[in-house]
N, C-alpha and C positions, 0 to 999 in steps of 0.2 A: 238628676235629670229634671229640666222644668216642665211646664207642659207645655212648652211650643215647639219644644228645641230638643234634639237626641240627646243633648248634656250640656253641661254650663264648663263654660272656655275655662282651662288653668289658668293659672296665674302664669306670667312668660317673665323670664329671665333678659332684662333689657338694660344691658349698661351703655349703653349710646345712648344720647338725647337725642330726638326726631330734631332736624331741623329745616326750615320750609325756605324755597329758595322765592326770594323776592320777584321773579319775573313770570308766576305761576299763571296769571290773566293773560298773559300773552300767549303761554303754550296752551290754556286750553282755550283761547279763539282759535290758534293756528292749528288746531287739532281737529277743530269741527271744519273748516276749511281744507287743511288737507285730505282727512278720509271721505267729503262729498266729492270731489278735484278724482280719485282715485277708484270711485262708483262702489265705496262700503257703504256709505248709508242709501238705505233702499233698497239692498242687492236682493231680489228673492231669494226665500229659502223652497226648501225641497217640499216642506207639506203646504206650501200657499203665508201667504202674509211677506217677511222683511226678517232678514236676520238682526240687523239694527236699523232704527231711524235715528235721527237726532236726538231724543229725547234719551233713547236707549243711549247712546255715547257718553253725554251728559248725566246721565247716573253712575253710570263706573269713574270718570273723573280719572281718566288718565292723565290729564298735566296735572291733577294732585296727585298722582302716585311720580308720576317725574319729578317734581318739585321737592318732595320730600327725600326722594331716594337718588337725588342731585343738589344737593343745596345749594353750592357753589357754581356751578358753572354760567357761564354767561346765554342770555339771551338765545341768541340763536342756536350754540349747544343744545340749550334746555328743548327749544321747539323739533330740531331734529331728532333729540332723545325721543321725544314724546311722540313724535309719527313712526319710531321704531317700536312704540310698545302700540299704537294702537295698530298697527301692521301686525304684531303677535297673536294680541289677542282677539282681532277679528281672525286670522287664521284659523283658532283654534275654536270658536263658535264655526266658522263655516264649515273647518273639518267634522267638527261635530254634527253636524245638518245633513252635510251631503254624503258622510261614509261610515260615520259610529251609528248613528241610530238606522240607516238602512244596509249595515253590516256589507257595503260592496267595499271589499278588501281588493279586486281587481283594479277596480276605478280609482281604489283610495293610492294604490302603487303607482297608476299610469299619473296620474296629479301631480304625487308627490316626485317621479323622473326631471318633470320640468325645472325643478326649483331650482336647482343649481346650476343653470344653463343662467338664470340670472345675477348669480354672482361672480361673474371670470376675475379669477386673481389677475391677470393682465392686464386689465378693465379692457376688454376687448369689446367687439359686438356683441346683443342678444338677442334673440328671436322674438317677436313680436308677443306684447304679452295678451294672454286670452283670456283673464279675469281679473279682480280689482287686486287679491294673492299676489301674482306676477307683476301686475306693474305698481303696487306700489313695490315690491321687493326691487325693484329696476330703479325707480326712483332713489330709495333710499341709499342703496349700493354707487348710484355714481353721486351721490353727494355725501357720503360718505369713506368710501374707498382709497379715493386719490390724495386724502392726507394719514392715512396710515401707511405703517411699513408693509411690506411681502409678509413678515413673519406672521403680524396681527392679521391681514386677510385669510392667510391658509387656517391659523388657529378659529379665528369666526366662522371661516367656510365650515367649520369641521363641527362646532357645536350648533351650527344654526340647520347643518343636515340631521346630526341627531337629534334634534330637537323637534323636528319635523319628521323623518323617518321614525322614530323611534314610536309615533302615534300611533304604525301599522302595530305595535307589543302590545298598546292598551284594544285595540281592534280587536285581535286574536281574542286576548283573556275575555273581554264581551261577549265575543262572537260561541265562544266555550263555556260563558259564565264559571271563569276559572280564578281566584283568587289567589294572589303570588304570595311566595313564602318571603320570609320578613328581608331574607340577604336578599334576594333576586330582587325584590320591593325598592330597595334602597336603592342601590346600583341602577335599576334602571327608572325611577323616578328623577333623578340626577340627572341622566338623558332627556326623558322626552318634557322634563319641567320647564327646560330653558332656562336654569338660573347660570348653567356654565355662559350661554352666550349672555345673560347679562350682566356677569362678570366683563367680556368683553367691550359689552357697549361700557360698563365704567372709567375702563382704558383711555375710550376716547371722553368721556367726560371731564375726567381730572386732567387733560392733555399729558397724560405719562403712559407711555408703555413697558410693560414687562419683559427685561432684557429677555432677547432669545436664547440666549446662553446659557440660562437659567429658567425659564419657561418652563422646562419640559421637569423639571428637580423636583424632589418631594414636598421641598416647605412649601413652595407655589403652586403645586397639584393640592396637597393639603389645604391651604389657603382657599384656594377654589372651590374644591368640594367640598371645606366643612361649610363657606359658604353658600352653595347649594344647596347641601342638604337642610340646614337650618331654613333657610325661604320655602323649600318643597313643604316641611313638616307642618312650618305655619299656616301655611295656605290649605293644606287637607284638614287640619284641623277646623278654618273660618271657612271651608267650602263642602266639608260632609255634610250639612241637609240639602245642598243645593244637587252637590254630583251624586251622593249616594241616594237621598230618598227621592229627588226629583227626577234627576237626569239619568238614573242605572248605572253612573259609572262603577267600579271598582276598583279602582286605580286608587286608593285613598290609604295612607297609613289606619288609622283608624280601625278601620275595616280589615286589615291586614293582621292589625294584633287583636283583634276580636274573633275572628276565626282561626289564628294558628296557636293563639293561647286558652282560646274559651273563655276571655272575657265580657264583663257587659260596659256597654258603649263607655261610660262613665271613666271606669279602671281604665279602658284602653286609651281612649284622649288622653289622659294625665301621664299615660304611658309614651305615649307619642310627644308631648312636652318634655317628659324627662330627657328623650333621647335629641331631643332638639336643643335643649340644654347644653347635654353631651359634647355635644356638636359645637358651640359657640364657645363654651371652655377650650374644647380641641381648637379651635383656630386662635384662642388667645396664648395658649402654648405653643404653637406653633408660632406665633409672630413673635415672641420674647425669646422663645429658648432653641429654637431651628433656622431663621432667617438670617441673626447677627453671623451665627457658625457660619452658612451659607456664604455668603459675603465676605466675610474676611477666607474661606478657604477658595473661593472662585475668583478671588482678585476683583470682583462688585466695584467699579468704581463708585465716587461722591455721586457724579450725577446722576447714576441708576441705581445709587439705596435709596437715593429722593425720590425715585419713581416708582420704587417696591415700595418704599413707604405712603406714597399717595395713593398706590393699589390699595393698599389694606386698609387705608382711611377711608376711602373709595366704598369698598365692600362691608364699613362698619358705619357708615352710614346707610348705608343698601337697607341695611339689616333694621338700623332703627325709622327709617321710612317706610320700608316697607310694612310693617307692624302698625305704623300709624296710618295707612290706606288702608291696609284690609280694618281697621275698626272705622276708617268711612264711607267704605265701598257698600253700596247699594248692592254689591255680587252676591255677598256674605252673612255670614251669622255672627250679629256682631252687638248683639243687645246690649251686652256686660257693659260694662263703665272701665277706665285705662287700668285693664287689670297687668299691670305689670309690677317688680317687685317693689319699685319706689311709687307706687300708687296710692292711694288715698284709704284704700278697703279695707287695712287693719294689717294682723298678724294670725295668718290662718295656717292651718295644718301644709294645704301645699307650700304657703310662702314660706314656711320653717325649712319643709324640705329642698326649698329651692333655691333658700338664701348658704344652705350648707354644702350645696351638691359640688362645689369646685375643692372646697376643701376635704369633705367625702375621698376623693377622689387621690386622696395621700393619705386616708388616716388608717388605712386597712395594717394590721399588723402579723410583719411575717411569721415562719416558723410554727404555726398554728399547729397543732398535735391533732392528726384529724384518724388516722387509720387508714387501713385499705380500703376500698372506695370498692362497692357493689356493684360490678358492672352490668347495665343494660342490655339488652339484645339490637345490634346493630344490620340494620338491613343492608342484603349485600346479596345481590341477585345474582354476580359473575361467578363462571367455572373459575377455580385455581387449577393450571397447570405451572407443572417442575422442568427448568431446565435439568436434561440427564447429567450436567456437567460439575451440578451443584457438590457433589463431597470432594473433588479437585479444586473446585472455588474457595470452600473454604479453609484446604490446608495452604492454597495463596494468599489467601484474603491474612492470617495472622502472619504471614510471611512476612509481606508487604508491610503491614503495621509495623512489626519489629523493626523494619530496615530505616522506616521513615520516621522512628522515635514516637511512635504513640506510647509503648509499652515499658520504657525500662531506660529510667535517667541515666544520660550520655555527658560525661565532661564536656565535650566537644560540640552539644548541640543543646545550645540556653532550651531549657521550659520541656523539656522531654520527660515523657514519663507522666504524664496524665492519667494514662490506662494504666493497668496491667493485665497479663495474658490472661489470667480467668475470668476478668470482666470481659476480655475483649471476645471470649470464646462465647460466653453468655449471652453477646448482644447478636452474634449467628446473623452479620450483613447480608453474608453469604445466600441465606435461607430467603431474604425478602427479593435479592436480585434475582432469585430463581423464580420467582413470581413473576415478577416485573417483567422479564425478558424469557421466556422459556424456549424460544428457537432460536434463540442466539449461540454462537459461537462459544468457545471456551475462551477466547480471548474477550471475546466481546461482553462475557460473564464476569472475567475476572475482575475489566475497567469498572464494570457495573456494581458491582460488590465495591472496588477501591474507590468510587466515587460517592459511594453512601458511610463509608466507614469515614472518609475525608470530612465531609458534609456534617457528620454528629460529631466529632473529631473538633472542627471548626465552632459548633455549638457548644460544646463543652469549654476550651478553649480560651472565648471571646470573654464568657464572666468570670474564667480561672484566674485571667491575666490581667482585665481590667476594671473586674470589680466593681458591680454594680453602678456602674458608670460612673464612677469617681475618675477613669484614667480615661474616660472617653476622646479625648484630643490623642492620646498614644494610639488607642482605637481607631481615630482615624488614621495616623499615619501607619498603621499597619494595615488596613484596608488598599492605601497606596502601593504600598510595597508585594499586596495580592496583584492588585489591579495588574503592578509593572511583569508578572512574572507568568500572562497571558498575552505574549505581544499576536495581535492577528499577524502580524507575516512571519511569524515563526523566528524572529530574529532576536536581537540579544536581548537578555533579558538580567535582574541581579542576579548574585550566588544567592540562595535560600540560604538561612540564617535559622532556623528554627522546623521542630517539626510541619507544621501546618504550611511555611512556604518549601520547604523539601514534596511534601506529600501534594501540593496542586503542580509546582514546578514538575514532580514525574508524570500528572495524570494529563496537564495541558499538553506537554509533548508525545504522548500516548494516545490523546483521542484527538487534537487538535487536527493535525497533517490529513485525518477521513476526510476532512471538509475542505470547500472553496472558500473563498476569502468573507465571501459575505456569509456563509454560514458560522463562519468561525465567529465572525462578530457577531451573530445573532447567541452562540452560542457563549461567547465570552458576557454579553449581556444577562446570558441566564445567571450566571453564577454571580451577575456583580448584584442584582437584584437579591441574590441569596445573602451576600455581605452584609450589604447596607440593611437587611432584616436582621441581622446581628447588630447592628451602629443602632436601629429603632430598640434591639430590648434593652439595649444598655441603658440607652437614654432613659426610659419610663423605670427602667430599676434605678438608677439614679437618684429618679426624685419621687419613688418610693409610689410610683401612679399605679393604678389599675388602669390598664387602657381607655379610652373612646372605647364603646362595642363595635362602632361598624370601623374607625383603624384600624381594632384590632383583625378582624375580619379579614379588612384588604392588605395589611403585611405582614399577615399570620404565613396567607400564601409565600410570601419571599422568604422568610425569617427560617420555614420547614423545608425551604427547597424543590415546592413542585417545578417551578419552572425547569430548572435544571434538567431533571431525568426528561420533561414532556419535551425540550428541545432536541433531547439524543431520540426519541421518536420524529418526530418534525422533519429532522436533519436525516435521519434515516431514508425519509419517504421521498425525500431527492426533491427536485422541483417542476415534479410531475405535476402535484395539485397548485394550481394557481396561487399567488398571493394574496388577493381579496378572497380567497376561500380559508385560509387561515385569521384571517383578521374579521371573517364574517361574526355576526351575532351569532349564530347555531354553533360554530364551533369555539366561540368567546365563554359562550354560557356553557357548551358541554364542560370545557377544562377549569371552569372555575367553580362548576358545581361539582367535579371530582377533588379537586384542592381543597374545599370546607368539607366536604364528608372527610376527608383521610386526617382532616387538622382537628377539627371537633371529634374524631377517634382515636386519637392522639392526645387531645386534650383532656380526657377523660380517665385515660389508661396511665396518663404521668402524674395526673391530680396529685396524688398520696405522696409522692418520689419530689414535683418539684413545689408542692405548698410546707409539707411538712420537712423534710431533709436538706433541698435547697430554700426557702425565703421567696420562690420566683413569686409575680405579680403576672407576667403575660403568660395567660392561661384562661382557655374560654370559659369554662367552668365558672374562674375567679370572676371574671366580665357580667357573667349572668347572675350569680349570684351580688354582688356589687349593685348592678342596674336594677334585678327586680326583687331585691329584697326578699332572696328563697333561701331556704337551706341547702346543704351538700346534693340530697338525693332528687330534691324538685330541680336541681341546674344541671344536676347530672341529665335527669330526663330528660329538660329542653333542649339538652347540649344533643342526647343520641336523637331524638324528636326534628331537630334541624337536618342534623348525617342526612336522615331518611329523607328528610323533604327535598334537598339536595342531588342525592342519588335517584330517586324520582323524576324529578325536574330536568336530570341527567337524560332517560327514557324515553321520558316527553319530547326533548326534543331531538333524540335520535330517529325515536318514529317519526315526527309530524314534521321535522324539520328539513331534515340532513338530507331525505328523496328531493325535495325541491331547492336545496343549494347545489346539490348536482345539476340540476337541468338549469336553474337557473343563470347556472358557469358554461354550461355547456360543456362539462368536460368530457374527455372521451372513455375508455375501458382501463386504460391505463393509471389514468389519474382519479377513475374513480376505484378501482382497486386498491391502492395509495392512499387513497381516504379511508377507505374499510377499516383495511390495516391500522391506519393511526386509530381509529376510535375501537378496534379490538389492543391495541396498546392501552389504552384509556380505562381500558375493563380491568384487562390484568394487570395495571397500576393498582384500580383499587382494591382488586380482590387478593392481589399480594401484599400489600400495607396492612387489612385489615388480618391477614393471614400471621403478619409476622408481630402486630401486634396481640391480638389474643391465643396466638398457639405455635410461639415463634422464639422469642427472645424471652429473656429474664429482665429487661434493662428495671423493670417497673416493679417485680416481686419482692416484697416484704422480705426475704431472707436475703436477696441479693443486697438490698439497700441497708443491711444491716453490715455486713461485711465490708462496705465502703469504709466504714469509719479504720479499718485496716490498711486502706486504699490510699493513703498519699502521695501525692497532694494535689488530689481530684479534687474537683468544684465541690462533691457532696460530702467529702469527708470535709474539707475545710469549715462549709455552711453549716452542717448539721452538727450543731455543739450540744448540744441537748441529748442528741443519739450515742454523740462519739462518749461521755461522759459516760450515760447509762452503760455505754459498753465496759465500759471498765477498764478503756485509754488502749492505746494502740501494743499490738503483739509487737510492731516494729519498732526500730529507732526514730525518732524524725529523722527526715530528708536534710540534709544538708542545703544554708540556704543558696551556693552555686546550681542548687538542682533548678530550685523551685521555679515555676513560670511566671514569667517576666514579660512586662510587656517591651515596645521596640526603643529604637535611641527615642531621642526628644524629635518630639512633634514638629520644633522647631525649623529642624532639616527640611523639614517636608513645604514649609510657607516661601510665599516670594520673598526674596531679599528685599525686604524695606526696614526704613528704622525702628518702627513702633512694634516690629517684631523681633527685636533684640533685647527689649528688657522685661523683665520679669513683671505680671500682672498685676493690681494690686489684690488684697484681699477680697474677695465677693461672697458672697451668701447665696440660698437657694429659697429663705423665707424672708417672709419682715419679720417676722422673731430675731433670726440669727443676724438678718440684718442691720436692726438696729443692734445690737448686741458689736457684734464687728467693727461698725464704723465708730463707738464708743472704744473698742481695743484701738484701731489705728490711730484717731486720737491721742490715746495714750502714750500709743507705742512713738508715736513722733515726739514727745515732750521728754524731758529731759530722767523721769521718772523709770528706773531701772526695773523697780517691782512691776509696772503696767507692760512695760518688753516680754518681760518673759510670761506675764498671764498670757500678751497675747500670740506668744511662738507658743504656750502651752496646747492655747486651743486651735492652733492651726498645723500642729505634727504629731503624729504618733508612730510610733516602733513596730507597733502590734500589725494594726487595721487588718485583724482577720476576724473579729467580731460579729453576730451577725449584723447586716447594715452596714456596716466599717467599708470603708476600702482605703487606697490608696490616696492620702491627706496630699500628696501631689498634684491630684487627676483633676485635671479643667473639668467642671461637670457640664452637660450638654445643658443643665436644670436652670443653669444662667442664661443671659444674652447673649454670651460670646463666649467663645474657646477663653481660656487663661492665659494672659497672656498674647494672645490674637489681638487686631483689630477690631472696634466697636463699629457702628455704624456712622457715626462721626468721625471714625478716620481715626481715635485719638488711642486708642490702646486701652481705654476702660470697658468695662461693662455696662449692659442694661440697654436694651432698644429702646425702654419706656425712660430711660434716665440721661435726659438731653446733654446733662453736665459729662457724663462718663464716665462720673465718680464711684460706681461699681456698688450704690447704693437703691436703686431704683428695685422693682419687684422680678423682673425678670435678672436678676444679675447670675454672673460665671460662680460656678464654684470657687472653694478655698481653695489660694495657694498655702507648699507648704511642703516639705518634703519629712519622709521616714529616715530612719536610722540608715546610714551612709552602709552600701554593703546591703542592706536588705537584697534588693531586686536587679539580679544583672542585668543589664541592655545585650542586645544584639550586636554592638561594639567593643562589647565587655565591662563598659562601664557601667555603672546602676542607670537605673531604668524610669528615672523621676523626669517630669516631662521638661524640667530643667537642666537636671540631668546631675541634680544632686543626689539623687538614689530615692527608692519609693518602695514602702511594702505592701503588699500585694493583698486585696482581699478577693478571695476566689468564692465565686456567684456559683447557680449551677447552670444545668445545661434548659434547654429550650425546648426541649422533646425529650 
């Protein structure tokens, strides 16, 4: 710490060059013009004097932060950019004036009502504006508006309300001097920061917009938020002496990991750096190894991957502009000299740690021999009640398995026989469903049981068949083949092929027909959201990552499947409770602070089962340990230390909240009984999760995990070669390889018929190691040199790939730019979004092609299961819980 300063800035991870847009004199005259024109300078404030005058304007240097964080755009662009950010941030000075420091939360709501009256997606009329807030927002909106599409107005209306709305959450926490827990912190600093809508104004900056068709997908959610949350963390970082020791905020990262860790200020900055770090690696994965797939499986024409690619140029300039205004912004604490990693300052402890942190972030090695794992005391305030129907449940619940091929390889149905009956008896679905739903019917039991036994079934499954994301593009086309076999109107759908589509095909038309049409689809979404959390762990086991901590976080929720079970409550309560009372914040944050207490108790209780027997990486435990550099039992703690904070935070805002979203809705007796109900559903979700994992199931105990290696050809007997060995090799035969699971035909079937999706990919790599390495074999392999051929079919197939690590030497890995074989973003059938050529040589490129021993892996056609369709051997991951 110096002596002026709570602590001396880290070093920041900035690989974009700042660069300044040539027209910067012009936005900031038009800038002191426009906010005088709009009555911000001068405007009193609430205790006497001016919230800004000119001079005040002129210190913050908003057309130097436009200019930098636009380089490109022209002229008038850059002037209208710049009267949208001095519109923000006088907002958020007068919100501060007139509602945070005299804590009127009533006033600050009846204010904040207005604002949207100024934005009509139809550019319609608006009501006369009554402060400088409202008319310049009028201003800006029709000079702005009428050259964007519909899609981008609603998307802006929606971040510029949260952005604004989302003030009344730091109001509260003020108003309680209450300090948010680190997940809640994230999530909603992302809100009320603004960096989503100035993602938006980038849109119009770069004149590209983000196809709507793909908008709403996870590479472009991700894209978005990691780019938010990286600008939110910089900024609490150059703004804690101003908002923490001057202004009382507490809204601040900083602050956040100082009180929920019991650090001192110093640790916690560098900690808030790290995970800002975090964050801007996750968006450069995301733009190499998620977008290319994107696009070539959405049919992305040329003209809109040139407009996804301007987004992301767009937002990586953002990033390195912004960085160079807060180190000239008069706001800030900004003494340091360009402490960034190619800076001038040397080579110091954090810049070691920072120059490593991307490759950190693959080097963790699996299979780690760790033991059973100590468990903590997990707070959990709810009664557990039993439905009475529970010991009928479970002589259904193994029924049902058997019939649907979990248990016992079936000629007839490729990949059966995952389980066997004393694992399955072991895992007692039955006993959790009895929790979860305790005045449910026996039918209504039985689904509930068949939908959780499906659901880990499905988890198991995904890394059995695809293998640590080596077979990820089969992965997706079995994803499709889920997708097709929930149609909402009940109508035709394929024959199931395999246990896992037998077992949704019986449960969609068993629970599907309760619902109306629009429920179904709400419901059909819960489950695809569960999938595509299967498609994210393959991906990070792929290329060997530890998560981002806060990704992990938000598709921990999918990947475990709350949604699922909370929409069979939802959908239960009919549509008595309004739809803005479902979508509100009070019941956004009750269900997602019940989803991280049940994943981080889940995450703790499978530690031993999927770090040491399976190889997994997604695991929060792993994440913490990873990020804060603790051992087993300090992440264990932060891990049950978060639960609690969570389930707390759960409390909070069932008391303080939930009476005033009733009244606020106006609903009547009916629909607020309906609400009751779903948040005592809510309870007995988590007091039944935590029930059945510590005094429920065996799935996690040390004697069951050792019996697996018995268990083929389950994900853990496969992964754990170390155990199976120590055992002393299996009582049984192997499995004959017609048993073993397979993933589905070629991927191929599944893409539009175009040409560059008929021939085979070329080779790609997942490093510049293997990279260069590779395009020295294809070299070879094209010259007339027989010995350089078969080095390079050496290293591109194997028989085995059940190693651990290994998978399937066929599987497009998600770890490249593009599917194998797919579409690159050039159209041309190579890899690499960063490799313009498409020669499959660039950093983000596709995994190897290459196929297994002919006969390994049967397809769903009967043919082998290579995504060419030359056959592929399988290397089976484990499960995810």
């Amino acid at each position: 710490m110096s002596d002026n300063h709570p602590f001396v800035l880290p070093t920041f991870y900035l690989p974009y060059p700042a660069r300044l847009n040539p027209h910067v004199e012009g936005a900031r005259a038009h800038a002191r013009t426009w906010a005088k024109e709009m009555g911000m300078l001068d405007a009193p404030a609430e205790g006497g004097g001016v919230i800004w005058d000119e001079a005040e304007l002129d210190r913050h240097d908003y057309g130097l932060l436009c200019a930098y964080t636009h380089p490109d755009c022209d002229a008038s662009a850059l002037d209208l950019v710049t009267d949208w950010y001095v519109w923000v941030f006088f907002f958020d000075d007068h919100f501060l004036d007139a509602f945070k420091r005299t804590r009127d939360k009533a006033g600050a709501k009846a204010y904040l009502d207005r604002i949207p009256l100024f934005m009509p997606l139809d550019l319609g009329p608006t009501p006369e504006p009554a402060n400088p807030v409202e008319l310049g927002l009028k201003d800006l909106w029709d000079r702005t508006a009428p050259s964007m599409s519909a899609g981008w107005r609603e998307r802006f209306l929606v971040s510029t309300v949260n952005l604004l709305f989302e003030s009344l959450w730091e109001l509260d926490n003020i108003t309680s001097d209450r300090v948010a827990n680190p997940i809640e912190y994230i999530e909603m600093r992302r809100k009320v920061g603004g960096a989503p809508w100035s993602a938006g104004i980038v849109e119009y900056a770069v004149g590209a917009e983000v196809p709507d068709k793909v908008a709403a997908s996870r590479p472009l959610k991700v894209l978005r938020d990691t780019f938010s949350d990286a600008v939110h963390l910089r900024n609490d970082l150059f703004s804690y002496e101003r908002e923490v020791t001057s202004e009382g905020e507490n809204a601040n990262a900083v602050l956040v990991f100082e009180r929920f860790l019991g650090l001192d200020t110093q640790p916690a900055a560098e900690l808030v750096n790290d995970v800002l770090t975090s964050r801007l690696h996750q968006f450069e994965n995301t733009a190499l190894t998620e977008i290319p797939v994107l696009c070539a499986s959405e049919g992305v024409t040329p003209p809109e991957q040139l407009a996804i690619a301007l987004y992301a140029k767009g937002l990586q300039d953002w990033q390195a502009g912004g960085h160079e205004w807060h180190m000239r912004s008069s706001r800030y604490m900004n003494d340091a000299a360009q402490r960034v990693l190619s800076g001038p300052n040397g080579i110091g402890t954090s810049q070691a740690r920072l120059a490593a942190s991307g490759l950190k972030q693959h080097a963790r090695i699996p299979f780690r021999k760790v033991g059973p794992t100590a468990l903590p005391e997990f707070h959990q305030p709810f009664p557990l009640r039993l439905n009475p129907n529970l010991d009928a449940a479970r002589v259904h619940a193994v029924e049902w398995a058997a019939a649907m091929g979990f248990l016992a390889p079936d000629p007839a149905l490729p990949g059966s026989g995952l389980w066997n009956r004393r694992q399955f008896l072991g895992f007692d679905f039955a006993l959790c469903s009895a929790g979860i739903d305790p005045d449910g019917t026996a039918e209504e039991l039985d689904a509930s049981a068949d939908w959780l036994a499906w659901g880990t079934y499905g988890d198991d499954y995904y890394p059995a068949a695809f293998g640590r994301g080596r077979d990820l593009s089969a992965a997706v086309a079995q994803h499709r083949r889920l997708l097709a076999l929930m149609p909402v109107d009940l109508g035709a759908a394929p024959a199931p092929a395999n246990p896992l589509e037998k077992g949704l095909d019986d449960l969609w038309r068993r629970t599907a027909p309760a619902f109306d049409e629009r429920g179904r689809a709400e419901f059909r979404t819960a489950v695809e959201k569960m999938l595509e959390g299967w498609l994210w762990e393959l991906h990070s086991e792929g290329q060997n990552r530890v998560p981002d901590p806060v990704d992990y976080v938000e598709m921990r929720r999918d990947s475990f499947g709350s949604d699922l079970t909370m929409s069979l409550a939802r959908l239960r309560a009919g549509r008595q409770v309004p739809d803005a009372v479902w979508t509100s914040r009070p019941i956004q944050w009750m269900e997602a602070c019940a989803m991280d207490a049940v994943c981080l108790l889940n995450d703790v209780c499978s530690y031993h089962k999927e770090v040491e027997y399976e190889g997994q990486l997604a695991n929060g435990v792993i994440v913490i340990e990873e990020y804060l550099g603790v051992g087993r039992e300090e992440a264990v703690r932060i891990a049950a230390a978060l639960a609690d904070a969570r389930i707390e935070q759960f409390r909070m805002v069932e008391e303080n909240d939930l009476p005033g979203l009733a009244e606020e809705h106006g609903l009547d007796g009916d629909a607020q009984a309906a609400l009751t109900s779903y948040v005592d559903d809510l309870k007995n979700w988590i007091a039944a999760i935590h029930k059945w994992h510590l005094d429920g199931t065996d799935r996690y105990d040390e004697a069951a995990l050792r019996r697996l290696g018995d268990a083929a050809p389950g994900s853990t007997a496969a992964h754990g070669v170390g155990r199976f060995l120590e055992a002393g090799g299996p009582d049984e035969a192997p499995v004959p390889a017609q048993y073993r699971v397979p993933g589905p035909p070629s991927w191929r079937d599944y893409l539009p018929a175009r040409p560059e999706n008929a021939a085979p990919a070329p080779i790609a790599a997942t490093n510049a190691s293997t990279t260069a390495a590779m395009r020295f074999l294809r070299t070879a392999e094209s010259s007339s040199s027989s010995a350089w051929t078969g080095a390079a079919a050496s290293s591109t197939a194997s028989a085995s790939g059940s190693g651990p690590g290994s998978g399937s030497a066929a599987g497009g890995s998600l770890s490249g730019a593009s599917l194998s074989g797919g579409s690159s973003l050039d159209g041309t059938g190579g890899a690499g979004a960063s490799d313009a050529e498409g020669d499959g040589d660039g950093p983000g490129d596709a995994g190897a092609e290459g196929s297994g021993a002919p006969g390994e892996g049967v397809g769903l056609d009967g043919d082998s299961a290579g995504l060419d369709g030359s056959g592929s051997s399988v290397s089976q991951g484990g499960c995810g819980g």
